[in-house]
Short mmCIF file of the C-alpha atoms (twelve columns), coordinates in Angstrom:
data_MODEL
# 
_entry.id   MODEL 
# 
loop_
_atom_site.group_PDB 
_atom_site.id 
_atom_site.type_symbol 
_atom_site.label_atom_id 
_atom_site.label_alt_id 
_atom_site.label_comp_id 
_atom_site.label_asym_id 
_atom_site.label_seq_id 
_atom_site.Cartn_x 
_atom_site.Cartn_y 
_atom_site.Cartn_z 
_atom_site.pdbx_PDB_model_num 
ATOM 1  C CA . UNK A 1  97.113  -44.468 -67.833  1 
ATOM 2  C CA . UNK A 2  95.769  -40.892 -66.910  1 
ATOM 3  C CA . UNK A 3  98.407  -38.415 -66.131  1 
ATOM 4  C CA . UNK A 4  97.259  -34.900 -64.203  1 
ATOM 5  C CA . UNK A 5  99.279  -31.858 -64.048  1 
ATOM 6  C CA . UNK A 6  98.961  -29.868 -60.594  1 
ATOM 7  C CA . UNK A 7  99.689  -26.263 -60.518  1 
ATOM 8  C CA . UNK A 8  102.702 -26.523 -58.364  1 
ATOM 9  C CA . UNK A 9  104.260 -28.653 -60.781  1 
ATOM 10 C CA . UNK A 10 103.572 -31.682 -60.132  1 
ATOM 11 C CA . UNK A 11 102.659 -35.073 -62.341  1 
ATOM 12 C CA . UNK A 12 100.129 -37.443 -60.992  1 
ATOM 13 C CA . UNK A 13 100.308 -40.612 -62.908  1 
ATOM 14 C CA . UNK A 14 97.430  -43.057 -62.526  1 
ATOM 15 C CA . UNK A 15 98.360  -46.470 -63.373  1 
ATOM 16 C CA . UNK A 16 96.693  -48.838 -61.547  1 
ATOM 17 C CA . UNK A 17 93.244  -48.763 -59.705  1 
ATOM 18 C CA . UNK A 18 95.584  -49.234 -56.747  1 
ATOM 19 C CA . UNK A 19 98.906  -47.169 -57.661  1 
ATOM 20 C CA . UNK A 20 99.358  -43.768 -57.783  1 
ATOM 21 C CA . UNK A 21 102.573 -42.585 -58.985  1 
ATOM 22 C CA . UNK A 22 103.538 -38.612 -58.091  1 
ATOM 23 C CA . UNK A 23 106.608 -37.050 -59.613  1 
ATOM 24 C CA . UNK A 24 108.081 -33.996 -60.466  1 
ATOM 25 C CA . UNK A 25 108.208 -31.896 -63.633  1 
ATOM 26 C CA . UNK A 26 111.660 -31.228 -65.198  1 
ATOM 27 C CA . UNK A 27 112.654 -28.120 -64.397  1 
ATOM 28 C CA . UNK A 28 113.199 -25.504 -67.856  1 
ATOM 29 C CA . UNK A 29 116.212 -23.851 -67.521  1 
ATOM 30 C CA . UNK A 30 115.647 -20.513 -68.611  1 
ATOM 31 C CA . UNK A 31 119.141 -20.105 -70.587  1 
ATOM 32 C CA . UNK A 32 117.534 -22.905 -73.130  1 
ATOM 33 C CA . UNK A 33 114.272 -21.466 -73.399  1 
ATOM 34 C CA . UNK A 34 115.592 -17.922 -74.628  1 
ATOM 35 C CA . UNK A 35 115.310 -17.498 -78.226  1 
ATOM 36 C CA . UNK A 36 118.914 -16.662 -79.410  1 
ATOM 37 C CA . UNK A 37 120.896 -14.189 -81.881  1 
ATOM 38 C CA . UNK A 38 120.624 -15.762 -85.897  1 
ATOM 39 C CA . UNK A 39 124.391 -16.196 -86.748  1 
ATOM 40 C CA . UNK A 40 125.872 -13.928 -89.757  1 
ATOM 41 C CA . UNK A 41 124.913 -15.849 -92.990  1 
ATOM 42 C CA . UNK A 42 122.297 -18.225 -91.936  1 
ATOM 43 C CA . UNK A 43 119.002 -18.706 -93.262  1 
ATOM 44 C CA . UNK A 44 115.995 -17.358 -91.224  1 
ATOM 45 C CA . UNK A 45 111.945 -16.802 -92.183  1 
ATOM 46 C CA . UNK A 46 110.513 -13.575 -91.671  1 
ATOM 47 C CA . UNK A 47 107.343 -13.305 -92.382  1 
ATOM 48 C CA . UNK A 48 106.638 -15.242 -95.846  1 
ATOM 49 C CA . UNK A 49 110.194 -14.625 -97.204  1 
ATOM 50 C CA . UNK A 50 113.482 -16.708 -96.806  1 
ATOM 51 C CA . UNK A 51 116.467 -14.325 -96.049  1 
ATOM 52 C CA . UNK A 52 119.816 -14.642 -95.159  1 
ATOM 53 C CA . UNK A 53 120.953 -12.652 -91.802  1 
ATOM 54 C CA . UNK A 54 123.615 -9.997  -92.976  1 
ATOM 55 C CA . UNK A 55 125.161 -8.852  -89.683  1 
ATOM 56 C CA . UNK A 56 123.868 -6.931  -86.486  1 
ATOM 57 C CA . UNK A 57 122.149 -3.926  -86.531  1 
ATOM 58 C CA . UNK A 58 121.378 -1.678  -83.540  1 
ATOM 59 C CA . UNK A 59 118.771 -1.889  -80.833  1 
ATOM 60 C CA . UNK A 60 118.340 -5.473  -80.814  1 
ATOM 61 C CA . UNK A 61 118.305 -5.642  -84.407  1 
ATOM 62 C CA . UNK A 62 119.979 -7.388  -87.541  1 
ATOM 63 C CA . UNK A 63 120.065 -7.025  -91.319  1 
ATOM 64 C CA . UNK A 64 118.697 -9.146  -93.662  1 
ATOM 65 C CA . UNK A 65 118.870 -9.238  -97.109  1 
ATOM 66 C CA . UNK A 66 115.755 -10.631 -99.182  1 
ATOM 67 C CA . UNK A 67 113.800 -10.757 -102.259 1 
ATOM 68 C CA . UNK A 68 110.212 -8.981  -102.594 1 
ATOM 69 C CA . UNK A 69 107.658 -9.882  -104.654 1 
ATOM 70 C CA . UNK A 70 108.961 -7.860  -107.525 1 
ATOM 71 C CA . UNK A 71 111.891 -8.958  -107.742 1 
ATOM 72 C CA . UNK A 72 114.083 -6.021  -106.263 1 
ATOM 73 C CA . UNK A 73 116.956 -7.323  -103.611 1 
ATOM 74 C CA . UNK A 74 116.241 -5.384  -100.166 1 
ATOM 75 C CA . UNK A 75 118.568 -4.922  -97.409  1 
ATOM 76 C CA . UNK A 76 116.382 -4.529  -94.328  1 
ATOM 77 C CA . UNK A 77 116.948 -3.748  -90.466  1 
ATOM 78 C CA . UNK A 78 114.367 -6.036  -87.830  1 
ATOM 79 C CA . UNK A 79 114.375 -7.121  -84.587  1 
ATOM 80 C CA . UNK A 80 116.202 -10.499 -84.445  1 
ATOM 81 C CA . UNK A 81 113.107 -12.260 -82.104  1 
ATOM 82 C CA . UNK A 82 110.833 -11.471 -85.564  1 
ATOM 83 C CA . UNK A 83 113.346 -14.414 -87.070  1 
ATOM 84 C CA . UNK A 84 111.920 -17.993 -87.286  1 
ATOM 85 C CA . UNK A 85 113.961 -20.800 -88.311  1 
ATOM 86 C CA . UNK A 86 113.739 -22.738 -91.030  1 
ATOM 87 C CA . UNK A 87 111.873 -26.132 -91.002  1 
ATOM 88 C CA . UNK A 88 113.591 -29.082 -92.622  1 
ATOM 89 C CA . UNK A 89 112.738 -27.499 -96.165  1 
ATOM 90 C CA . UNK A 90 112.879 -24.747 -98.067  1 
ATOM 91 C CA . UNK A 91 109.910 -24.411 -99.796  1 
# 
């Protein structure tokens, strides 16, 4: 089966020599495409540290508490779309 995408959003699904199937794509809605807000006390990546969101900051920000390299506890202020989620582990 080869399936083409068009431009204007449509799928072209070749099944047959004979049949041509043409359907729609789902439409995104753009409410479940937006990244959201990290919730107070969940567990986020930034960059190649674990942390644990503290709160909301200002200016599209929140704080995040996390353990450098040398082993000091810092309590840091970045914007909450620099967040990843976690995968399925930890480590």
């Amino acid at each position: 089966m080869e399936v083409e995408y068009l431009s204007d959003g449509l799928r072209i699904a070749i099944m047959w020599p004979s049949l041509i199937v043409v359907t729609s794509m789902p439409a995104v809605s753009p409410r479940k495409s937006k990244k959201r807000k990290p919730l107070r006390g969940s567990l986020a990546r930034y960059r190649n540290r674990i942390v644990e969101v503290l709160g909301e900051a200002r200016g599209q920000r929140v704080m995040i508490r996390s353990i450098h390299d040398d082993g000091v506890e810092r309590r840091t202020a970045v914007k909450w779309t620099s967040l990843a989620p976690l995968e399925t582990e930890l480590f």
